[in-house]
C-alpha positions in Angstrom: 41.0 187.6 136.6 44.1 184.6 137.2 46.8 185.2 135.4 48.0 183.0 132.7 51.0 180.4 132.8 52.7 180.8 129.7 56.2 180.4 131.4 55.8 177.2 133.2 54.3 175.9 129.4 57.6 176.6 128.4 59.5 174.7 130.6 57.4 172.0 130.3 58.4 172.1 126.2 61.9 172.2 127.3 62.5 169.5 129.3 59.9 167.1 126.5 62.4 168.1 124.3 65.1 167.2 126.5 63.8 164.1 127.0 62.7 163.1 123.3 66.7 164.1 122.7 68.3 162.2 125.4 66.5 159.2 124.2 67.8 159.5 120.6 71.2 160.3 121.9 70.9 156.6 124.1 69.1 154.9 120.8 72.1 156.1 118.4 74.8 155.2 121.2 73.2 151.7 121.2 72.9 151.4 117.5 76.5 152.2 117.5 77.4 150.3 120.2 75.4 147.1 118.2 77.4 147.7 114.9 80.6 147.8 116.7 80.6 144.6 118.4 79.7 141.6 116.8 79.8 137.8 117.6 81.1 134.8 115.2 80.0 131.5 115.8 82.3 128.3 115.9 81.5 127.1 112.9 81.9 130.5 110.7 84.7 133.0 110.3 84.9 136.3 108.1 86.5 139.3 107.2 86.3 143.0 108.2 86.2 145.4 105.6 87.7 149.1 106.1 86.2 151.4 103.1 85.3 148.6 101.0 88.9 146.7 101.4 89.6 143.5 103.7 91.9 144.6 106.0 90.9 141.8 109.0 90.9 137.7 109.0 88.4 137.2 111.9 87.6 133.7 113.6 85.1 132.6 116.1 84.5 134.5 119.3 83.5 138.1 120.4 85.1 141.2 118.4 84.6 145.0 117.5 84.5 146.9 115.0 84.4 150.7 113.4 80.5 151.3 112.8 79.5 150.9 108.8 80.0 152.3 106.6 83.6 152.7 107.9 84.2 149.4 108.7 81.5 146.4 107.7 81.8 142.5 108.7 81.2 139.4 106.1 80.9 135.7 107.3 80.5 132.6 106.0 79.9 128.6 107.6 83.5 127.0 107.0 82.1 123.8 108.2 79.2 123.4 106.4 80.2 120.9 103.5 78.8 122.0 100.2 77.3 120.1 97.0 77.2 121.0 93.6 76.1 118.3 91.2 77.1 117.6 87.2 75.1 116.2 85.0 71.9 116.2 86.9 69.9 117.8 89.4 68.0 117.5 92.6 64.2 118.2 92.6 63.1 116.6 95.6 65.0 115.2 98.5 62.2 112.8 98.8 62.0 109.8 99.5 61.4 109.1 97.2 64.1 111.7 95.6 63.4 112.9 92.1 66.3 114.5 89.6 66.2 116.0 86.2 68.8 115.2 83.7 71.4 117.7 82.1 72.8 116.2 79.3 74.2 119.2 78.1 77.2 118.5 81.0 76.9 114.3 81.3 77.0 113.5 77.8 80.9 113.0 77.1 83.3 111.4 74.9 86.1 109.3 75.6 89.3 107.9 74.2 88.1 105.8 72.1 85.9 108.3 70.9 83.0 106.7 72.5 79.9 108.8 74.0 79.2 108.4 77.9 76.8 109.7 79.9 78.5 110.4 83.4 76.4 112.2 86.1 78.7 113.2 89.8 78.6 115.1 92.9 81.3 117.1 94.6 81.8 118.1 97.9 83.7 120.9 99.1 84.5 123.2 102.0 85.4 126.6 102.1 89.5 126.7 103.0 90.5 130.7 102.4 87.2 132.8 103.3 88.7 135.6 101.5 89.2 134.5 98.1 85.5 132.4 98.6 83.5 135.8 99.4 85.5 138.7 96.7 87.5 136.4 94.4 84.8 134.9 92.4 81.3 136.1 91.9 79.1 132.4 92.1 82.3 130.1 93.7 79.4 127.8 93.3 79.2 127.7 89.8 82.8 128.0 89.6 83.4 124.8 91.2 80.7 123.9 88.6 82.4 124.2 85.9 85.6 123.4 86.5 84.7 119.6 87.9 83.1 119.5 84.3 86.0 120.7 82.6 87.8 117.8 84.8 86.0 115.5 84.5 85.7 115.6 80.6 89.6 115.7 80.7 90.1 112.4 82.5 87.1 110.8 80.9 88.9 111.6 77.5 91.8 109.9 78.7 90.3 106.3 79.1 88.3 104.1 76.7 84.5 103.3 77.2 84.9 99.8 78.6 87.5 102.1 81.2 84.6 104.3 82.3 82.1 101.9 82.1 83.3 98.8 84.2 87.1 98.8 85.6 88.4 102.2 86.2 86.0 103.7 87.9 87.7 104.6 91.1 90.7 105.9 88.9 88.7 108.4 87.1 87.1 109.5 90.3 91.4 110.0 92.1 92.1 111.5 88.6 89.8 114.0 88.4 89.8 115.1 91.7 93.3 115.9 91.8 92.7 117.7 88.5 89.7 119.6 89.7 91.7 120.8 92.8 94.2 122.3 90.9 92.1 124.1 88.8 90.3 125.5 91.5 93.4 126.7 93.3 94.4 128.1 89.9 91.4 129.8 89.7 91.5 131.3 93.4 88.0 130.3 94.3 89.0 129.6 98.1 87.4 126.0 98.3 89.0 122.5 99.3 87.4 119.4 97.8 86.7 116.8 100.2 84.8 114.0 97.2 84.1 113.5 93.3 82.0 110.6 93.4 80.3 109.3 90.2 76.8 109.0 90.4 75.6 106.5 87.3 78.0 106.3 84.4 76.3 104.5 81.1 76.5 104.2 77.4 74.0 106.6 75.7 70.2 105.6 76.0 70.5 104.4 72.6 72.6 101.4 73.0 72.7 101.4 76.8 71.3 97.7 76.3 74.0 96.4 74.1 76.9 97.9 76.7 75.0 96.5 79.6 75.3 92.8 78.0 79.2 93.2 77.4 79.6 95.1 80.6 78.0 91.5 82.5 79.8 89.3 80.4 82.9 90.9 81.4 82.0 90.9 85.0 81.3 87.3 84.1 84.6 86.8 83.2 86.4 88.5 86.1 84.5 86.3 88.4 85.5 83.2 86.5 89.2 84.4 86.6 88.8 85.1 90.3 87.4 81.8 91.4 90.1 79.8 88.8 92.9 81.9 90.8 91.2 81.2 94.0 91.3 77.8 93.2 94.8 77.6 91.7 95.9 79.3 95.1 94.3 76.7 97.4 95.5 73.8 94.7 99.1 74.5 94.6 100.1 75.2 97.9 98.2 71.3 98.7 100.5 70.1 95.8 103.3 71.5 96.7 103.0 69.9 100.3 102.1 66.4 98.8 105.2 66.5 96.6 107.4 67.6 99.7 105.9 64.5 101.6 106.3 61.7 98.5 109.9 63.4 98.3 110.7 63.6 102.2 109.5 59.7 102.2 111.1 58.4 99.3 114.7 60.1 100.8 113.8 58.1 104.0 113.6 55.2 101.9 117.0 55.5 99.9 118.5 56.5 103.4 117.0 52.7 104.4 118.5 51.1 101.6 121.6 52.7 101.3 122.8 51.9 104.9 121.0 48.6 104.8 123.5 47.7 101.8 126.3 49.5 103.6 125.1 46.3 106.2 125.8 44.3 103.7 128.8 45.3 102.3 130.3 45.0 106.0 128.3 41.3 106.3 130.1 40.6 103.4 133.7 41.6 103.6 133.6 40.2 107.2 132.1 36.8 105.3 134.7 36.6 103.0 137.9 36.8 105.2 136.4 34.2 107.8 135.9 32.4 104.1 139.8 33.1 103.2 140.7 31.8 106.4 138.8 28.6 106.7 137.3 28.4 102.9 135.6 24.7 103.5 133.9 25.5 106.7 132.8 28.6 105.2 131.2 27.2 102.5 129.6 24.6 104.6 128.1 27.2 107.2 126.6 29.5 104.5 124.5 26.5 102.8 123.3 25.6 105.7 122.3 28.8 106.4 120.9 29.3 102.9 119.0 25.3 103.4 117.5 26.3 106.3 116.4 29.7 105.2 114.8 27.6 102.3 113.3 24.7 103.9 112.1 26.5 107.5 109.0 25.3 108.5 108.5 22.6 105.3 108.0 18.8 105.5 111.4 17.1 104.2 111.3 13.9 102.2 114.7 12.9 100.2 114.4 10.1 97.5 118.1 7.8 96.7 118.4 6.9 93.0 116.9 3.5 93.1 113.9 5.0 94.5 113.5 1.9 97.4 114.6 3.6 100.1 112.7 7.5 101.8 115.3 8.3 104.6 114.6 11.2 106.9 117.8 13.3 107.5 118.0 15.6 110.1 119.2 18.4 108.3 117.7 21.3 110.1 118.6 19.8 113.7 122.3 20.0 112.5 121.9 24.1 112.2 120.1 24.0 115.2 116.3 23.9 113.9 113.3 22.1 115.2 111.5 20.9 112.3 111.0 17.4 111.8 111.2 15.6 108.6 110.3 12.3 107.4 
């Protein structure tokens, strides 16, 4: 009869059991290991929480940790740029898109105590991870509500024609300052980048009435712009036609004044030769003045009986050539 080999079974138990340990033992070290070390991509950072309380700012890159529950890590995309939207929502992307209205936020009144329904979208990125993840419970909705708040602030600033047609872009500066101070009063950890307004109308009731005074303003704009455009390529033409009549008509009193200073000179020098020699002054300057007169004309001169037509030589004696009969 063998004997039986209850020892070796024994060891055999042992070292299974040795083994099964020894693999726990490596699976809890690597478990351990895993929730000690953790990696943060470039576009995220996050916070590392001792007991329940943020006691670590952490950025991208490779970092370590206590295991959980001592110490646990929270991230968030800083670069992704976030949307909320007011008075209106997104369905379907599309194309095409497709939105639902929300009238309860769009409908609002303005300064002139006016309703108008305003739909917009902000944009935001997440500045102070801290305050973004534990400040606030939705920072969503928070940024939510406080561009709505904003935005019926400004809007009740300005009057309907304001909103409608020409101060668009100011209501859009306006309450984007205004929304980012609330937001930093509130602590919600967010920067806003935009505020655009989507559409911005009178109620559906008289939408169609608006629309006609909101075109015939436009209308009138334009007019204004083309009159100034015209007036601005009109005047500086007129101006540089005036400068050229004036520029010309000083040439000409510059012509005429020293063309009578000629004379002047012409004539004081005429009028001593005439004190000195008065007779053959006189003489000289009518036959200067004759033949001035008569240059290039046929001469006849009649005597008193009318018998005789003598030709005299008048023009020779000045030194002419025309002939006379």
């Amino acid at each position: 009869m063998e004997p039986i080999l209850i020892p070796q079974l024994k060891d055999t138990g042992k070292k299974s059991l040795k083994l099964v340990a020894s693999v726990a033992l490596i699976a809890i070290a690597l478990l351990v290991i895993k929730s000690c070390v953790y990696i943060i991509g470039p576009e995220a950072a996050g916070t590392v929480r001792t007991f329940g309380r943020v006691t670590t700012m952490v950025g991208p890159g490779i970092g370590f940790k206590l295991p959980y529950p001592i110490q646990q890590l929270d991230t968030v995309n800083v670069k992704q740029v976030r949307r909320v939207e007011l008075g209106y929502r997104t369905i379907r992307q599309g194309p095409p898109a497709e939105y639902s209205e929300v009238p309860e936020e769009s409908l609002m009144l303005t300064g002139d105590e006016n309703i108008a329904d305003v739909t917009a979208a902000v944009q935001f990125l997440v500045s102070d991870v801290t305050k973004y993840m534990f400040y606030v419970d939705n920072p969503e909705s928070a940024v939510q509500k406080a561009a709505e708040s904003a935005l019926r602030e400004i809007v009740g600033r300005f009057t309907i024609d304001d909103v409608l047609v020409t101060n668009k872009q100011v209501i859009q500066d306006e309450t984007k300052r205004l929304l980012q101070s609330i937001i930093d009063e509130w602590q919600v950890g967010v920067t806003v980048t935009s505020f655009l307004l989507q559409d911005v109308y009178a109620p559906r009731e008289v939408r169609a009435a608006f629309s006609d005074v909101a075109s015939a303003k436009e209308d009138k704009q334009r007019y204004i712009n083309q009159a100034l455009g015209y007036q601005s390529d009109l005047i500086p033409r007129a101006r540089g036609e005036a400068a050229q009549i004036v520029a010309q008509a000083e040439g000409k009193a510059q012509s005429r004044v020293l063309r009578a200073q000629g004379d002047v000179l012409k004539f004081d020098k005429m009028y001593s030769e005439y004190r000195l020699s008065k007779e053959v002054t006189r003489t000289r300057l009518y036959l200067e003045a004759m033949e001035q007169i008569l240059s290039g004309k046929q001469i006849y001169v009649v005597t008193k009986d009318g018998n005789n037509l003598n030709y005299i030589p008048l023009i020779n004696h000045v030194g002419g050539a025309t002939d006379g009969r």
